[in-house]
PyMOL CGO cylinders between C-alpha atoms (Angstrom):
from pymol import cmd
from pymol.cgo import CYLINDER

trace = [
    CYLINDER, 92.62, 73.96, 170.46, 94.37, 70.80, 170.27, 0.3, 1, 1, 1, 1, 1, 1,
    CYLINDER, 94.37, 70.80, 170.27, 96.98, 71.34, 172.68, 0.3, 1, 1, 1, 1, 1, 1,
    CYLINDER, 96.98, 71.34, 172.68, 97.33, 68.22, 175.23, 0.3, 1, 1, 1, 1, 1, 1,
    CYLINDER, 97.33, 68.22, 175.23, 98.22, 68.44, 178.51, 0.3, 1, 1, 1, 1, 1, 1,
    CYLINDER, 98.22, 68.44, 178.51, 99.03, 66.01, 181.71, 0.3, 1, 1, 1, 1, 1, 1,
    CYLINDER, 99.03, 66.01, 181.71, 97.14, 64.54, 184.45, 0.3, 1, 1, 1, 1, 1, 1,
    CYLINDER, 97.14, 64.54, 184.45, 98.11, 66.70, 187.28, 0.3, 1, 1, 1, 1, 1, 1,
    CYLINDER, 98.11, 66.70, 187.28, 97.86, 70.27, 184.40, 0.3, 1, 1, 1, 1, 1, 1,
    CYLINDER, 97.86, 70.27, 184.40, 94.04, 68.92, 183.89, 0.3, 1, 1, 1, 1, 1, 1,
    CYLINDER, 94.04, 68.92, 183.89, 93.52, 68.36, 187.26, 0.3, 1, 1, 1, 1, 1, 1,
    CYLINDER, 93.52, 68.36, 187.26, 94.58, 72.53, 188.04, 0.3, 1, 1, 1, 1, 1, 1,
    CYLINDER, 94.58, 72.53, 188.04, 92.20, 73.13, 184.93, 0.3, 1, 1, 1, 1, 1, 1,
    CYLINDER, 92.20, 73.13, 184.93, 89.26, 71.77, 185.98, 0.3, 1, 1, 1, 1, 1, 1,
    CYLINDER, 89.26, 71.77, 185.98, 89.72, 72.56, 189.40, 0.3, 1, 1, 1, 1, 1, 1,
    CYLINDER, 89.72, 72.56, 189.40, 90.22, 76.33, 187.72, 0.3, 1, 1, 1, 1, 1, 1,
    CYLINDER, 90.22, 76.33, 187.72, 87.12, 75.91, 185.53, 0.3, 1, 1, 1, 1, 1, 1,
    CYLINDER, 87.12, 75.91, 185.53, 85.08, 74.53, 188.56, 0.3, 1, 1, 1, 1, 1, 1,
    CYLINDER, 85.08, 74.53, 188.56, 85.93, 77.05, 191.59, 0.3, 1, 1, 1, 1, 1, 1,
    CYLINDER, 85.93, 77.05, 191.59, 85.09, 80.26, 188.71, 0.3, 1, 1, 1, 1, 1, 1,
    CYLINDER, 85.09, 80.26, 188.71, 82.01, 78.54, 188.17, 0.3, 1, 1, 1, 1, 1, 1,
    CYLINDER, 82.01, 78.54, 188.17, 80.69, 77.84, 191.39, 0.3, 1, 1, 1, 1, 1, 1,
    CYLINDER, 80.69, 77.84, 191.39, 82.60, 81.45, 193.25, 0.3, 1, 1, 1, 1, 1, 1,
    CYLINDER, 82.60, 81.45, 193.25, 81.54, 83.33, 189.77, 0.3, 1, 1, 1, 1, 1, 1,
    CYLINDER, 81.54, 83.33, 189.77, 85.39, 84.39, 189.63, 0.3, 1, 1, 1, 1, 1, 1,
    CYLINDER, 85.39, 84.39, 189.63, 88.57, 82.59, 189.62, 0.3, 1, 1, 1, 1, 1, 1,
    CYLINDER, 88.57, 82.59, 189.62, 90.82, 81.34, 192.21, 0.3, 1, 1, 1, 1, 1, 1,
    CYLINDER, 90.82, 81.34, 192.21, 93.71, 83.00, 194.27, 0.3, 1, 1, 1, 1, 1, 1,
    CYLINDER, 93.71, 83.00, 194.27, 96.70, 80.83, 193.63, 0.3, 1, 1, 1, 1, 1, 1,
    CYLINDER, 96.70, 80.83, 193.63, 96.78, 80.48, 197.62, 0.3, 1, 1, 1, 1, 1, 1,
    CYLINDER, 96.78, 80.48, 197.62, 92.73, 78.51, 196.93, 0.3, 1, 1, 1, 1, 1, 1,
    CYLINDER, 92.73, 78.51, 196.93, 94.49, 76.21, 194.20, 0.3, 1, 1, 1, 1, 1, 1,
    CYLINDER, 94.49, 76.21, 194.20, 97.44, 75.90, 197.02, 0.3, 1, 1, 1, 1, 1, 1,
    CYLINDER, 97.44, 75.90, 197.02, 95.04, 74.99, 200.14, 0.3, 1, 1, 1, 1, 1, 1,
    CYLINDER, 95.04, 74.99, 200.14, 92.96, 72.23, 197.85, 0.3, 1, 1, 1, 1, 1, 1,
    CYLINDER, 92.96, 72.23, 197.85, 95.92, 70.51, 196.11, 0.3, 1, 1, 1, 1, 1, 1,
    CYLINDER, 95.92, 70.51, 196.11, 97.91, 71.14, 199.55, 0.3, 1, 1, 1, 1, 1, 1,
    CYLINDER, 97.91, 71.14, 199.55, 101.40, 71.47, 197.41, 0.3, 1, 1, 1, 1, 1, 1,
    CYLINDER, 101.40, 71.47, 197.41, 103.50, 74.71, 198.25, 0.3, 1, 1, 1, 1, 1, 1,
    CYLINDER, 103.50, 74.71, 198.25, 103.60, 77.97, 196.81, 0.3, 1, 1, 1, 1, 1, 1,
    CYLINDER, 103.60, 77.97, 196.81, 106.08, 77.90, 195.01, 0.3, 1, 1, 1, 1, 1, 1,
    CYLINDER, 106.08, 77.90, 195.01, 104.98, 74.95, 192.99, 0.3, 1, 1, 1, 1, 1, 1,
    CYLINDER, 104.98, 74.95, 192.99, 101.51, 76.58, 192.32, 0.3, 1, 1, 1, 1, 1, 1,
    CYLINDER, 101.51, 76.58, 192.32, 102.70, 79.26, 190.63, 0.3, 1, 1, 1, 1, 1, 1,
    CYLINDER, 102.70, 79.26, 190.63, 105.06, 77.19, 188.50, 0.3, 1, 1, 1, 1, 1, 1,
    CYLINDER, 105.06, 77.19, 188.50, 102.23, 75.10, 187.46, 0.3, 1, 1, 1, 1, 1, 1,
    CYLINDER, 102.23, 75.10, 187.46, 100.19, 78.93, 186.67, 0.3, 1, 1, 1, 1, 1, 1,
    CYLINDER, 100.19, 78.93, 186.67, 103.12, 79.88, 184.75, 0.3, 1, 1, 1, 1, 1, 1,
    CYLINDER, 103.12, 79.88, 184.75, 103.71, 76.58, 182.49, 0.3, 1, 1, 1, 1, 1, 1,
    CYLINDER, 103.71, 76.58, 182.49, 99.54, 76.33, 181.79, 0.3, 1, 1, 1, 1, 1, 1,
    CYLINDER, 99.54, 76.33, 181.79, 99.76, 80.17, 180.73, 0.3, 1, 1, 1, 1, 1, 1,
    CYLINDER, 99.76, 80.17, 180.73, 103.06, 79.38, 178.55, 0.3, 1, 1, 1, 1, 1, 1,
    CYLINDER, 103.06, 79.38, 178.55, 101.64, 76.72, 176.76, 0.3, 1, 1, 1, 1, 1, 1,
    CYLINDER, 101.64, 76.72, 176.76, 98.39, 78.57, 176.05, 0.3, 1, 1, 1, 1, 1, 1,
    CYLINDER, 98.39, 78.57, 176.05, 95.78, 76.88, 178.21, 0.3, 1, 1, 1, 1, 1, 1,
    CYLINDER, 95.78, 76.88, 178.21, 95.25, 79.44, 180.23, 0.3, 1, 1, 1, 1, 1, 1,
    CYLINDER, 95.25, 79.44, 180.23, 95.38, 83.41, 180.11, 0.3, 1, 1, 1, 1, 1, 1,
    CYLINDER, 95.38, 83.41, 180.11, 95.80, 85.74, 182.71, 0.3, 1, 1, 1, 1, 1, 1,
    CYLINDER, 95.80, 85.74, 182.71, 96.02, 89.55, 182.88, 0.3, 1, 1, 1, 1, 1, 1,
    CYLINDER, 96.02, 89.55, 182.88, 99.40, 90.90, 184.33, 0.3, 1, 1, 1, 1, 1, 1,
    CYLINDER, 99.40, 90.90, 184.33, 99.05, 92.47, 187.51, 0.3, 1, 1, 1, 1, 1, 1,
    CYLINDER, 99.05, 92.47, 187.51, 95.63, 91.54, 188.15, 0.3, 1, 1, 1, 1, 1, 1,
    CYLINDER, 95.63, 91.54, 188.15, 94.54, 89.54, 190.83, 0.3, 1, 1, 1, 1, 1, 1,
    CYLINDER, 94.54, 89.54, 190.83, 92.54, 86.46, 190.21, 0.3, 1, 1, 1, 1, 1, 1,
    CYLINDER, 92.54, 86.46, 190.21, 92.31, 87.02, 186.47, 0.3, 1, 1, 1, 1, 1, 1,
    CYLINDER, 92.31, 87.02, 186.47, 93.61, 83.51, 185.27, 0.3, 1, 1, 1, 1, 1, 1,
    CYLINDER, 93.61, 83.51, 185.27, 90.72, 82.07, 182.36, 0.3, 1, 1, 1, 1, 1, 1,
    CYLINDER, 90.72, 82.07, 182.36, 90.72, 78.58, 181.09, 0.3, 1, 1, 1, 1, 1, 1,
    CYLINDER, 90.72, 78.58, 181.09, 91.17, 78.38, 177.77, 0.3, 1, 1, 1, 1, 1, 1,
    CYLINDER, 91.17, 78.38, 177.77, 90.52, 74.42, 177.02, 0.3, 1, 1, 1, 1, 1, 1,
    CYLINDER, 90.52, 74.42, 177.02, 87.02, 73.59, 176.05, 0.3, 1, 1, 1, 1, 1, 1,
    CYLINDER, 87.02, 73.59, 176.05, 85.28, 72.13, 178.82, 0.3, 1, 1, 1, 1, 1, 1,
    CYLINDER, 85.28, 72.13, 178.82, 84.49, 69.22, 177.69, 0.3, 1, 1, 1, 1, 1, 1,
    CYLINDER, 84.49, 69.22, 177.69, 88.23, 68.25, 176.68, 0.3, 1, 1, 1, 1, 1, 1,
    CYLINDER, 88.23, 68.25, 176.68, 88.70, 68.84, 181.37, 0.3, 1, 1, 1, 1, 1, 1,
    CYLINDER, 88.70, 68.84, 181.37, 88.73, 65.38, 182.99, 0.3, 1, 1, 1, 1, 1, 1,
    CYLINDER, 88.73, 65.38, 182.99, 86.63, 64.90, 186.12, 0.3, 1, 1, 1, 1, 1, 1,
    CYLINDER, 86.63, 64.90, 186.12, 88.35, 66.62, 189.23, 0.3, 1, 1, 1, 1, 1, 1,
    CYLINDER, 88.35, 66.62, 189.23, 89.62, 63.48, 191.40, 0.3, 1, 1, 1, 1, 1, 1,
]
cmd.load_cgo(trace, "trace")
């Protein structure tokens, strides 16, 4: 994949990548909420653009079933 993405979007995907790694599933959007301390409303935004531009999936429905889809080495270190 060659898709880019911005600061802030590869901040959420690495912070994705890292909490399914180290909880062995992925985060509630209320665990992405508490550690970037933004609202929400604005978490789920951010879930829906990543998903519409194809760097991450997520099954419908399902709870915790969003999966990065950028390489990890292409994820800058989580700040």
């Amino acid at each position: 994949m060659g898709q880019t993405f911005t600061k802030l979007q590869g901040q959420y995907l690495t912070f994705i990548a890292m909490y399914t790694k180290l909880h062995r599933r992925p985060p509630a959007e209320a665990d992405i909420q508490a550690y970037f301390q933004v609202t929400p409303p604005s978490v789920h935004n951010m879930i829906v653009m990543l998903e519409r531009r194809g760097l991450i999936s997520k099954t419908p429905g399902a709870p915790r079933s969003i999966r990065v889809l950028v390489e990890p080495e292409r994820l800058p270190p989580l700040e």
